[in-house]
C-alpha positions as CSV (number, residue, x, y, z in Angstrom):
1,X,0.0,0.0,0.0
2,X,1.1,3.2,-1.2
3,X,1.4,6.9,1.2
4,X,-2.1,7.2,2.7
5,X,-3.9,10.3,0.9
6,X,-4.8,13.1,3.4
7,X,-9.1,13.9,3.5
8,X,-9.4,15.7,0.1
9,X,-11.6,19.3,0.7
10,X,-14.5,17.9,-0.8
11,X,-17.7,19.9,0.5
12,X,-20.0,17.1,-0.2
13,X,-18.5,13.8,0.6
14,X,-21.1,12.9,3.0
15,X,-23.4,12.7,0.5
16,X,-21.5,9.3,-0.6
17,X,-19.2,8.5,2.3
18,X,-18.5,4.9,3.6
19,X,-18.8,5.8,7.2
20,X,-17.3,3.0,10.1
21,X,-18.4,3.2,13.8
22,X,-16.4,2.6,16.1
23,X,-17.5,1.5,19.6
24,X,-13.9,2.1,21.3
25,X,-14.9,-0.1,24.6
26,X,-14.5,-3.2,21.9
27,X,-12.4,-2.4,18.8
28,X,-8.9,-2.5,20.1
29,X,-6.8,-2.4,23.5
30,X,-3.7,-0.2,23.1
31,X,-2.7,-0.6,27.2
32,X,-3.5,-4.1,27.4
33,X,-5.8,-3.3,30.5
34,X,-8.8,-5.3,28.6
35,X,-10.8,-2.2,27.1
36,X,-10.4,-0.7,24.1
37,X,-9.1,2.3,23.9
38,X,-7.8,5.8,22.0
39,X,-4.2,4.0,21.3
40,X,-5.5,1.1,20.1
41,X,-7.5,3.0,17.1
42,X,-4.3,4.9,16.3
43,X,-2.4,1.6,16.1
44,X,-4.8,0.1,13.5
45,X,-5.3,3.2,11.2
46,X,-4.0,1.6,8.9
47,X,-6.1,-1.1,8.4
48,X,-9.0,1.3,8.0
49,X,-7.6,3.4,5.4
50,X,-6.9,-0.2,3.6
51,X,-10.3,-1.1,3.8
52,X,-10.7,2.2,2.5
53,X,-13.6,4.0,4.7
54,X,-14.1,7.9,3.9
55,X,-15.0,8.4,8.2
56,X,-14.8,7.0,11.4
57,X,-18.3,7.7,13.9
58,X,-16.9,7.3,17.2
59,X,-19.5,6.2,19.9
60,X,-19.2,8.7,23.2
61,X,-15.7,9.1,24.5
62,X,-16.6,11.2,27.3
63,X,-16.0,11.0,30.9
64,X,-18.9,8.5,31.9
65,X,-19.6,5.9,34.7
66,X,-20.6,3.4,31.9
67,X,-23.8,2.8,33.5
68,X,-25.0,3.0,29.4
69,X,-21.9,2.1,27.8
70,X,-20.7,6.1,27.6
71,X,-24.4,7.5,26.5
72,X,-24.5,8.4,30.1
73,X,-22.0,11.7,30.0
74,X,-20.3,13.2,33.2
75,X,-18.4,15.5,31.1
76,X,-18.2,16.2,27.3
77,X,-15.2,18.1,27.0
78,X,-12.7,15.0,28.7
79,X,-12.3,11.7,27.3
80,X,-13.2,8.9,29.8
81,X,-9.6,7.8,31.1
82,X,-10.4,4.1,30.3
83,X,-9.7,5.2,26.6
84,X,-7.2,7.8,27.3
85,X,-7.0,11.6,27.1
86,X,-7.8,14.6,25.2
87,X,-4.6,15.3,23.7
88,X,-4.7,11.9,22.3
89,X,-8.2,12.2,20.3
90,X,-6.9,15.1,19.1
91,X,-4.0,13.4,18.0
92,X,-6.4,10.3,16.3
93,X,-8.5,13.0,14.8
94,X,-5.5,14.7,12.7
95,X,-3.3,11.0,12.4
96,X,-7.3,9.6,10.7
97,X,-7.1,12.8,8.9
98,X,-3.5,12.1,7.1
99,X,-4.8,9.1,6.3
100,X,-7.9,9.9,4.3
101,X,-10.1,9.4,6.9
102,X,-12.6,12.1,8.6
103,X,-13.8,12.2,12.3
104,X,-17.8,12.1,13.3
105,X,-17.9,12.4,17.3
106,X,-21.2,11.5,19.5
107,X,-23.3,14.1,21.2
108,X,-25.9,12.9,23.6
109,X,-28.6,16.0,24.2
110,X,-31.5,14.5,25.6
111,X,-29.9,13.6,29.1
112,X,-26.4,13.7,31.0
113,X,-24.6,11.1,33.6
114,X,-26.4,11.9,37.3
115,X,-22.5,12.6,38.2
116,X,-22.3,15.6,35.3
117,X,-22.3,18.6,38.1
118,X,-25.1,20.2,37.0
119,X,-26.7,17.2,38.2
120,X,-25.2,17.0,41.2
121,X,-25.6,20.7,42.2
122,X,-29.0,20.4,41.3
123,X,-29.6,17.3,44.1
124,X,-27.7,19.6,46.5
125,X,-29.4,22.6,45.8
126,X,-33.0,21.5,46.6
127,X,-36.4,21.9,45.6
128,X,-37.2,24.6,43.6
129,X,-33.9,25.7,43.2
130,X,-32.3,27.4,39.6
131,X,-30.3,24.2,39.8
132,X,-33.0,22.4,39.5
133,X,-34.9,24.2,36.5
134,X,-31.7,22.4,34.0
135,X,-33.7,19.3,34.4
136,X,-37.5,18.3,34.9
137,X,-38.1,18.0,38.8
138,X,-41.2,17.5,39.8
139,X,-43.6,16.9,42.9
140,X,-45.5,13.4,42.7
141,X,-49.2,12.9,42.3
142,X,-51.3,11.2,44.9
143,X,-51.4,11.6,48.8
144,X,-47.8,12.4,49.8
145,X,-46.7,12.6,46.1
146,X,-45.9,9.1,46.4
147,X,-46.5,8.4,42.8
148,X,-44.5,9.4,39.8
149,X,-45.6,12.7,38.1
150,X,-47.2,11.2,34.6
151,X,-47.8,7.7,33.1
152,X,-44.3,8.0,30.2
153,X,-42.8,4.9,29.5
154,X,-39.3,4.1,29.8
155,X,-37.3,4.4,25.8
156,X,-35.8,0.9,26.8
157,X,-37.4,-1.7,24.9
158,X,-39.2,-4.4,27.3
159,X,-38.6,-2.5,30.7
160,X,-41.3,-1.6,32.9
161,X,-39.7,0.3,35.1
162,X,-40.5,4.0,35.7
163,X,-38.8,6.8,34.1
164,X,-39.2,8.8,37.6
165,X,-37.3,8.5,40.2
166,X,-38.3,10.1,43.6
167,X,-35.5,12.0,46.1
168,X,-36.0,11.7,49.6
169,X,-36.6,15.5,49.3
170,X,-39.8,14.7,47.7
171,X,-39.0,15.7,44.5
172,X,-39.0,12.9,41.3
173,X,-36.6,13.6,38.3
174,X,-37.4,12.7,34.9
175,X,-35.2,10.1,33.0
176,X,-36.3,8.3,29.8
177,X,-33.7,6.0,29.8
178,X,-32.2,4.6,33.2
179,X,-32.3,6.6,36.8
180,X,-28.7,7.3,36.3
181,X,-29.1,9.7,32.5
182,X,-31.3,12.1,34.3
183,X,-33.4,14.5,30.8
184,X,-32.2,18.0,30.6
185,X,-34.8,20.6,30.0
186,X,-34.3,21.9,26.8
187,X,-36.4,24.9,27.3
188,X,-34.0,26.5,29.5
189,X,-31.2,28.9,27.6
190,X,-28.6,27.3,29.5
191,X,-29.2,24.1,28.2
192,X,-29.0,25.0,24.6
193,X,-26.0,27.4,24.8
194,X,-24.2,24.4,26.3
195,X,-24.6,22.6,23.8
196,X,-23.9,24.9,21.0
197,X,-20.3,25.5,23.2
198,X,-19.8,22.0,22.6
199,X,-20.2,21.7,19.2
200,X,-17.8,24.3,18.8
201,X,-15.2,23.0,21.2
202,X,-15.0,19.8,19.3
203,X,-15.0,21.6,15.3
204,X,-12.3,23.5,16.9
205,X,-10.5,20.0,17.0
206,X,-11.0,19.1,13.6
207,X,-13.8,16.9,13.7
208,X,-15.6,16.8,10.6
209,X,-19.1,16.2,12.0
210,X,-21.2,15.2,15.2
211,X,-24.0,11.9,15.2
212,X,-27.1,13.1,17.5
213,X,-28.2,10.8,19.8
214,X,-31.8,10.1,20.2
215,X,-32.2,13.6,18.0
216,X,-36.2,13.7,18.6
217,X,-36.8,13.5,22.4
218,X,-35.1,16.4,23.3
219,X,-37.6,18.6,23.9
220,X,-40.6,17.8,26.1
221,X,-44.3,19.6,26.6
222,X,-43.5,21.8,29.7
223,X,-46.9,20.5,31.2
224,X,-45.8,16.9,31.4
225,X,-49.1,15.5,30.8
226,X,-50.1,11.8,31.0
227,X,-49.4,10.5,27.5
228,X,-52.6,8.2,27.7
229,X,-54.8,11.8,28.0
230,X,-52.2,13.4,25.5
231,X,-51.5,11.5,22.2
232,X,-51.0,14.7,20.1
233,X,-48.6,16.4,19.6
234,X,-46.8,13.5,21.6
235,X,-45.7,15.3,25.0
236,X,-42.0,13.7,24.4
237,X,-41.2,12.5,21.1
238,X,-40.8,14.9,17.7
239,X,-41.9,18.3,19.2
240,X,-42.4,21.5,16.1
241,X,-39.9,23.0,19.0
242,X,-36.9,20.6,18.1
243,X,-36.7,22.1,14.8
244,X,-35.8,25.4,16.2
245,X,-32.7,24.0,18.2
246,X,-31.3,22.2,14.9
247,X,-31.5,25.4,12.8
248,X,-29.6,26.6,15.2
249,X,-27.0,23.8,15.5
250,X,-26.7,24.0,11.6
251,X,-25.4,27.9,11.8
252,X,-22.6,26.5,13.5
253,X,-22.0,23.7,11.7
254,X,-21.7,25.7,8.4
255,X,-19.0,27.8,10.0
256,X,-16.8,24.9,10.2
257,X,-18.0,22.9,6.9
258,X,-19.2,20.3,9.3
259,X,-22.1,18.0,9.2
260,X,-25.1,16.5,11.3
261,X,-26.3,12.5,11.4
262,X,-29.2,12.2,13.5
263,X,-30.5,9.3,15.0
264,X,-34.3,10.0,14.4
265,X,-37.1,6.7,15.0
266,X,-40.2,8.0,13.5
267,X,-42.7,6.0,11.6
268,X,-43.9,9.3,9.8
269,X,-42.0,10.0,6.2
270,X,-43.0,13.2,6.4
271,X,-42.5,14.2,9.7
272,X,-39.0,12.3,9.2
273,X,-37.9,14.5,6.1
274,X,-38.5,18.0,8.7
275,X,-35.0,17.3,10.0
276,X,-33.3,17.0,6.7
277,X,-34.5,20.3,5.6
278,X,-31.3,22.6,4.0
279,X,-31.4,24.4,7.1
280,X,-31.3,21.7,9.4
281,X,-29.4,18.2,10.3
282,X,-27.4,17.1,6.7
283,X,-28.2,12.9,7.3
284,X,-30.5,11.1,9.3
285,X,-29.9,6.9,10.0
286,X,-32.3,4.6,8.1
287,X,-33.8,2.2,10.6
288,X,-36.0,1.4,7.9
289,X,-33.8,-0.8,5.7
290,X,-31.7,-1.8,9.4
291,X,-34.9,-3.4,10.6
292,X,-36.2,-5.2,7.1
293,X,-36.5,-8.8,7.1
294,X,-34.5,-10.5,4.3
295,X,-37.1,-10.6,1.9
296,X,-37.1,-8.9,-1.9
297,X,-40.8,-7.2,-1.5
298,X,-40.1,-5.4,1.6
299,X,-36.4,-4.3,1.0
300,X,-37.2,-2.7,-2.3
301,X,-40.3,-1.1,-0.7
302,X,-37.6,0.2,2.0
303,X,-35.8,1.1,-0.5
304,X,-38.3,3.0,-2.1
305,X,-39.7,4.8,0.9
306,X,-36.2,5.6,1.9
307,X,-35.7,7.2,-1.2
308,X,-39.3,9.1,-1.3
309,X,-38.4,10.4,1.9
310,X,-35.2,12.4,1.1
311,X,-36.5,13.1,-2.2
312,X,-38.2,16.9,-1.3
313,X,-35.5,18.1,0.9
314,X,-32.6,17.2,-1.4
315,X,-30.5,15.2,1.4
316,X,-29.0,11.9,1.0
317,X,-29.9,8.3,2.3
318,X,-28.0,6.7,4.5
319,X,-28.0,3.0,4.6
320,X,-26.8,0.6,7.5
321,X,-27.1,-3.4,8.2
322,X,-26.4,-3.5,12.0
323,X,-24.9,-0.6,14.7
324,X,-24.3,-1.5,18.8
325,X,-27.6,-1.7,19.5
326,X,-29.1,-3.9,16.8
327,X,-28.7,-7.8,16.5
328,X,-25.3,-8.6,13.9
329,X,-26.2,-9.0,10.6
330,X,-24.9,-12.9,10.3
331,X,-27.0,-14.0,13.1
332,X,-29.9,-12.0,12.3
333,X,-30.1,-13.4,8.4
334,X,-29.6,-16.9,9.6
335,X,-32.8,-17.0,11.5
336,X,-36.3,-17.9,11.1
337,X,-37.3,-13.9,11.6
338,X,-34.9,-12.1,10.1
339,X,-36.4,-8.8,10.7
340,X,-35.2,-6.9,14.0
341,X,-37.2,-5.6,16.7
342,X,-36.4,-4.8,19.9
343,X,-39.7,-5.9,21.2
344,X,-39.0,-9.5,20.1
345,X,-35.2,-10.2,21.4
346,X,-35.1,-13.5,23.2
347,X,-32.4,-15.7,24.4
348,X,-31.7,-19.2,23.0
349,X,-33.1,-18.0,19.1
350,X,-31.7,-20.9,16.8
351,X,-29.6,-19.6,14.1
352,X,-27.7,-21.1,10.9
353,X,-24.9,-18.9,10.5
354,X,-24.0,-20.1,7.2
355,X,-27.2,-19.1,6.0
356,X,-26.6,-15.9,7.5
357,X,-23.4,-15.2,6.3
358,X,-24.3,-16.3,2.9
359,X,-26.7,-13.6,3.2
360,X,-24.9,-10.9,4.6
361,X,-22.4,-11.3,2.0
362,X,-25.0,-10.2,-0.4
363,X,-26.3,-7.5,1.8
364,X,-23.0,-6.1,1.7
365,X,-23.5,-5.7,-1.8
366,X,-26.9,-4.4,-2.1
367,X,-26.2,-1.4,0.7
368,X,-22.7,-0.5,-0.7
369,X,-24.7,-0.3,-4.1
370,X,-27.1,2.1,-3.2
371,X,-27.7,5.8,-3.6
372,X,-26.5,7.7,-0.5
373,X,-24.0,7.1,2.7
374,X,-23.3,3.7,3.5
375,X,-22.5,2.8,7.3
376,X,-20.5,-0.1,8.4
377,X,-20.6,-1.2,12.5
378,X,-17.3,-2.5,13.5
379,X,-16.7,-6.1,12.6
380,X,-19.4,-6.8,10.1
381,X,-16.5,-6.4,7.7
382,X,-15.3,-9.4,9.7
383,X,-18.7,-11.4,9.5
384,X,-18.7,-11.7,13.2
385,X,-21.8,-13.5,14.3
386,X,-23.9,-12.1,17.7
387,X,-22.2,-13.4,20.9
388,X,-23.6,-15.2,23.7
389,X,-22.9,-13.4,26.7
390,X,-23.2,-15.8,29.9
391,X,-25.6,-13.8,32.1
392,X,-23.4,-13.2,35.2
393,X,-21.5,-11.6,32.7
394,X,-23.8,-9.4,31.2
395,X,-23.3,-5.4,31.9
396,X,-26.2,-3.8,29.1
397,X,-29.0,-1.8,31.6
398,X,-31.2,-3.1,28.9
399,X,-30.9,-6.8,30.5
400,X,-31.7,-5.4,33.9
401,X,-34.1,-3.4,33.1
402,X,-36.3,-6.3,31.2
403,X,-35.7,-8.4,34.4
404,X,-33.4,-10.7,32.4
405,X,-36.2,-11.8,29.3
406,X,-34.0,-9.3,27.0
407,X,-30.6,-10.1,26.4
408,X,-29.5,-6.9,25.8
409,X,-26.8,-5.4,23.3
410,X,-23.4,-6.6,24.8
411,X,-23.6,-9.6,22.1
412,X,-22.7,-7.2,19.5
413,X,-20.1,-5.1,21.3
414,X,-18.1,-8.1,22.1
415,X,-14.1,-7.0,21.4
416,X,-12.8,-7.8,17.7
417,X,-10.5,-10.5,16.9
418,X,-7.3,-9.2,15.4
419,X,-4.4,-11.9,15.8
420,X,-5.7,-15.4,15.9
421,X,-2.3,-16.6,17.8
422,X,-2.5,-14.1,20.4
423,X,-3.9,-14.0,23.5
424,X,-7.7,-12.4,23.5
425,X,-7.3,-12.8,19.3
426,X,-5.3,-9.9,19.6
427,X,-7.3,-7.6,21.4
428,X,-5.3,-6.9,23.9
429,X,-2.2,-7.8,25.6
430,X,-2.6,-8.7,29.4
431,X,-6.1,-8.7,30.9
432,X,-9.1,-10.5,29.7
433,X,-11.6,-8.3,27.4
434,X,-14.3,-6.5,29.4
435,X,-16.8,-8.7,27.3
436,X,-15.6,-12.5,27.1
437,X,-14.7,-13.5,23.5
438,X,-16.3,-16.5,22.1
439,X,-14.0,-19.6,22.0
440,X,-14.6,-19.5,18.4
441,X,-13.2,-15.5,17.7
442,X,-9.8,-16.8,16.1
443,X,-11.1,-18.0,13.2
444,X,-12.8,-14.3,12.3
445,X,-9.1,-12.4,13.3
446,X,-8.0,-10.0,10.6
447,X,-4.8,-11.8,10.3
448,X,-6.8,-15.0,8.7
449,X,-8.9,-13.0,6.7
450,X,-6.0,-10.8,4.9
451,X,-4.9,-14.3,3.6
452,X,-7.4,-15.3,2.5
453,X,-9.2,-13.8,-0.7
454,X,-13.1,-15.0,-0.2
455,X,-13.3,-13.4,3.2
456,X,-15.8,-11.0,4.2
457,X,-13.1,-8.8,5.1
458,X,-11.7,-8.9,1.3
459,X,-15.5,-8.6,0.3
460,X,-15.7,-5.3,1.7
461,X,-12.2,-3.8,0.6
462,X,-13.0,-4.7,-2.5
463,X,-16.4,-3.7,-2.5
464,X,-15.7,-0.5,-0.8
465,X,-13.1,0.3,-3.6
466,X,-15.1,-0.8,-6.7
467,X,-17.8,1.5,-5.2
468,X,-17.0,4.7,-7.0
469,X,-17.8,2.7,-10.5
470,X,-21.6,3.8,-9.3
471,X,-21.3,7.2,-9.1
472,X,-23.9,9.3,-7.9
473,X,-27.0,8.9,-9.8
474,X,-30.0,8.0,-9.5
475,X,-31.4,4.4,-8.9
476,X,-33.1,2.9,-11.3
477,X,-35.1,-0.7,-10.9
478,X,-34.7,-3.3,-13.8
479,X,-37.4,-5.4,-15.1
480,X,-36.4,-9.1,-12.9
481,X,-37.8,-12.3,-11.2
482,X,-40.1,-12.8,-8.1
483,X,-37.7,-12.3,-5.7
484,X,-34.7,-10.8,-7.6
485,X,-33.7,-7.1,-7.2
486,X,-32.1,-5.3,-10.3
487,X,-31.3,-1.7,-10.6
488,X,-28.8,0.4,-12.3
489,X,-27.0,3.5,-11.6
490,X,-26.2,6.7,-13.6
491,X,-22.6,5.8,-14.6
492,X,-23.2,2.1,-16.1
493,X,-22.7,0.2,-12.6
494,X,-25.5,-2.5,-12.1
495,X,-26.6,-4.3,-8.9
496,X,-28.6,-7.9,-8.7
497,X,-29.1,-9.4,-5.6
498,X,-31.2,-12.7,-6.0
499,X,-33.4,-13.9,-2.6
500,X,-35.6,-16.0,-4.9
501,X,-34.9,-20.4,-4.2
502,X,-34.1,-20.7,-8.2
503,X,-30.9,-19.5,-9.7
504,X,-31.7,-16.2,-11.7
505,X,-30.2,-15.0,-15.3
506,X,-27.8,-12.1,-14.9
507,X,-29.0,-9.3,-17.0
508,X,-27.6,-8.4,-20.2
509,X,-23.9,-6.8,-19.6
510,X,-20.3,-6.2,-20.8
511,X,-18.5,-7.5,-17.3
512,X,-18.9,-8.6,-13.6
513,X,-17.6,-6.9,-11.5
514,X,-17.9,-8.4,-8.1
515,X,-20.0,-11.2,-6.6
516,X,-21.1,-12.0,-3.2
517,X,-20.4,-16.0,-3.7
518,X,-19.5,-18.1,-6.9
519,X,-22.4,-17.6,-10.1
520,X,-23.4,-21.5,-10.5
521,X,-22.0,-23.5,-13.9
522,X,-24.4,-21.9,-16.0
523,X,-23.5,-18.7,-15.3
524,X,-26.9,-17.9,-13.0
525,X,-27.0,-16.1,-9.6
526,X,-27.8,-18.6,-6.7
527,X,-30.3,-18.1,-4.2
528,X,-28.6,-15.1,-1.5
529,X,-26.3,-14.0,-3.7
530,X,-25.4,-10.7,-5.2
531,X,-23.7,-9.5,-8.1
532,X,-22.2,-6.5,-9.4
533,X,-22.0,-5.7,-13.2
534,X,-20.5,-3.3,-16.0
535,X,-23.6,-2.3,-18.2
């Protein structure tokens, strides 16, 4: 490999970009202590400008108690010591940048830590203090205001529990998520001028945008009515008020060429396209086409409707297969139900990964394929399959919080295998990983896959590099089969991926380019299988 080739200035490369996340916990231990860290990124740089990614999305860094795996923030201007220090980010942000490779950080608006100090000087100060006013404190209903202030149900998928939590003051806080990521109230001028300090202190760095975090629950109805009695507007979720707070957030970002993802769940199109406006967030994630089931009809009417979406506002799709919250792709496609929902994780789900891998091969090829910004979670280039994490080892709140029916998220944010030899496949040097590596992580290290050129690792390089050849057209759907997708692309670049049981005629063209597995002897497209062609 030649001298890496520094980020070019190029405006609109978001609008295209092969983005990787990074959740630094798992993807590589620099200090040997059994978490990832800061160092370990900077040591393996170089495999992600070889696999050829245009950005790294780094999960939150911050000072944090981990109670949420970082999304619970004590501070956002420190890096949590676990991973390493300030001075080193900024040295990963301009080493990434050398090496063709741009920086998105994670913001987290809707709540901080319950050790941030505005937290805690809010618990000291009292109730009704000014302290106080930076969050939503509230007296309880009921004789004594022993119960919680409204009927809102916890954001965690499958937990019951109450998203109040009563002081011994009296007073109950709000908190969507666990008791320990207490909501700010973004209706106080503090709160928002915070956060617009923040977004500067990290362009300032050379980031070259900022992911949002749960982007539409920020702001709530100040009367905090029951939702039962209060269905619209919804008192919580996708307030006409957030809009206001983006627009501003977008000044900013224009005066450092930087750029917004936000992580927006709404069922609405049109209510979904608000945020993409030109004066608002630049990207929004597709949960969408994440959530599909592997199944032709449904992914090119995701398709579709992603597409429709964006269409009026002008902004690009964005496209992903799995992130650290969401089951991995190989396991998912190798079940039964291969649609994800959060509402129907269970343990002990049978799976045939070599079904699902067969399948996430061609998945690979059909997202990289398509119009827009393409994501890639850590270690799907790998294939890795969803861990079992033995229950005492278990850490996700999400577990806890279900009363142990949910498995939770830490079987996706196991630690990557890099060295197949070495200890912890390479992860580390010393102590055990934080999340216990399956016994069978060696055979998915890097070092196995570099060697060998029908890995899903060499899949994606070489997918990721052939991926110019489609330019940035639009997509057009080919007559095909029951169960075979076809489109083409502006510059001559063709995609089929077949899901139909019968082997399917390629469409008429001068080459192939790439395949997801081996065309049969006829020269057909087996069944999960995905090709790329010259028209």
């Amino acid at each position: 490999m030649g001298q890496p080739t520094p980020a070019r200035k190029d405006p609109d490369w978001w609008r295209s970009a092969v983005i990787y996340q990074v959740y630094v916990r798992s993807f590589a231990d620099g200090d040997g202590d059994g978490t990832g860290d800061l160092a370990g990124v900077r040591a393996r740089l170089s495999y992600l400008a070889e696999l050829g990614v245009d950005a790294l999305w780094f999960t939150p860094w911050y000072l944090s108690p981990l109670k949420d795996g970082g999304y619970d923030v004590a501070d956002y201007r420190t890096i949590d010591p676990a991973f390493g220090t300030l001075a080193e980010a900024e040295k990963l942000i301009a080493e990434a940048r050398e090496s063709g490779i741009r920086t998105i950080v994670d913001i987290v608006p809707n709540h901080v830590s319950d050790q941030h100090p505005w937290f805690r000087a809010a618990l000291a100060a009292g109730p009704g203090s000014p302290e106080r006013e930076l969050f939503h404190f509230r007296p309880g209903r009921g004789p004594d205001g022993a119960l919680p202030p409204n009927d809102w149900p916890s954001q965690f998928a499958g937990s019951t529990e109450p998203v109040w939590t009563r002081l011994p003051d009296g007073d109950w806080y709000l908190h969507l998520f666990t008791p320990e990521q207490p909501d700010l109230n973004w209706a106080h001028p503090v709160v928002r001028q915070e956060h617009e300090d923040i977004l500067r202190f990290w362009f300032e760095r050379g980031v070259a945008g900022v992911r949002i975090d749960s982007a539409a629950l920020l702001a709530k109805d100040p009367d905090l009515p029951d939702l039962a009695a209060h269905p619209r507007p919804h008192p919580f979720v996708d307030r006409d008020e957030l809009h206001d707070v983006y627009r501003s957030w977008r000044r900013i970002a224009d005066e450092y060429d930087g750029v917004f993802v936000g992580e927006v769940w709404l069922p609405d199109p049109e209510r979904f396209a608000r945020y993409l406006r030109p004066d608002e967030l630049h990207t929004a994630f597709n949960f969408a086409f994440l959530a599909c089931p592997w199944d032709a009809g449904r992914l090119r009417t995701a398709i579709d409707t992603t597409l429709a979406e964006h269409a009026p506002v002008g902004a690009p799709a964005t496209w992903v297969l799995c992130n650290h919250d969401v089951t991995r792709t190989v396991t998912r496609y190798g079940r039964a139900d291969t649609a994800f929902d959060f509402a129907t994780k269970t343990f002990g789900t049978p799976t045939d990964l070599a079904l699902g891998t067969r399948r996430a091969r061609a998945a690979a090829l059909l997202s990289l394929a398509l119009p827009g910004a393409v994501y890639v979670y850590q270690g799907e280039e790998l294939g890795l399959p969803e861990a079992d994490i033995p229950p005492e080892r278990v850490q996700d709140p999400m577990y806890f919080r279900s009363g142990g029916t949910d498995p939770g998220r830490d079987g996706c944010r196991v630690p990557l295998p890099w060295e197949a030899g070495r200890p912890y496949a390479g992860f580390g040097s010393r102590a055990e990983p934080w999340l216990p590596q399956p016994a069978g992580w060696p055979a998915y290290a890097v070092d196995r896959q570099r060697r060998d050129p029908h890995s899903m690792l060499a899949l994606y390089r070489e997918a990721i590099a052939l991926r110019p050849r489609f330019g940035d057209g639009p997509l057009t759907w080919l007559p095909a089969p029951d169960g075979v997708l076809a489109f083409s692309r502006a510059d001559g670049a063709l995609c089929v991926v077949n899901l139909a049981p019968a082997p399917a005629e390629l469409p008429a063209h001068s080459g192939l380019l790439l395949t997801s597995g081996p065309l049969d002897d006829r020269g057909r497209l087996p069944q999960d299988t995905a090709a790329w062609l010259r028209a």
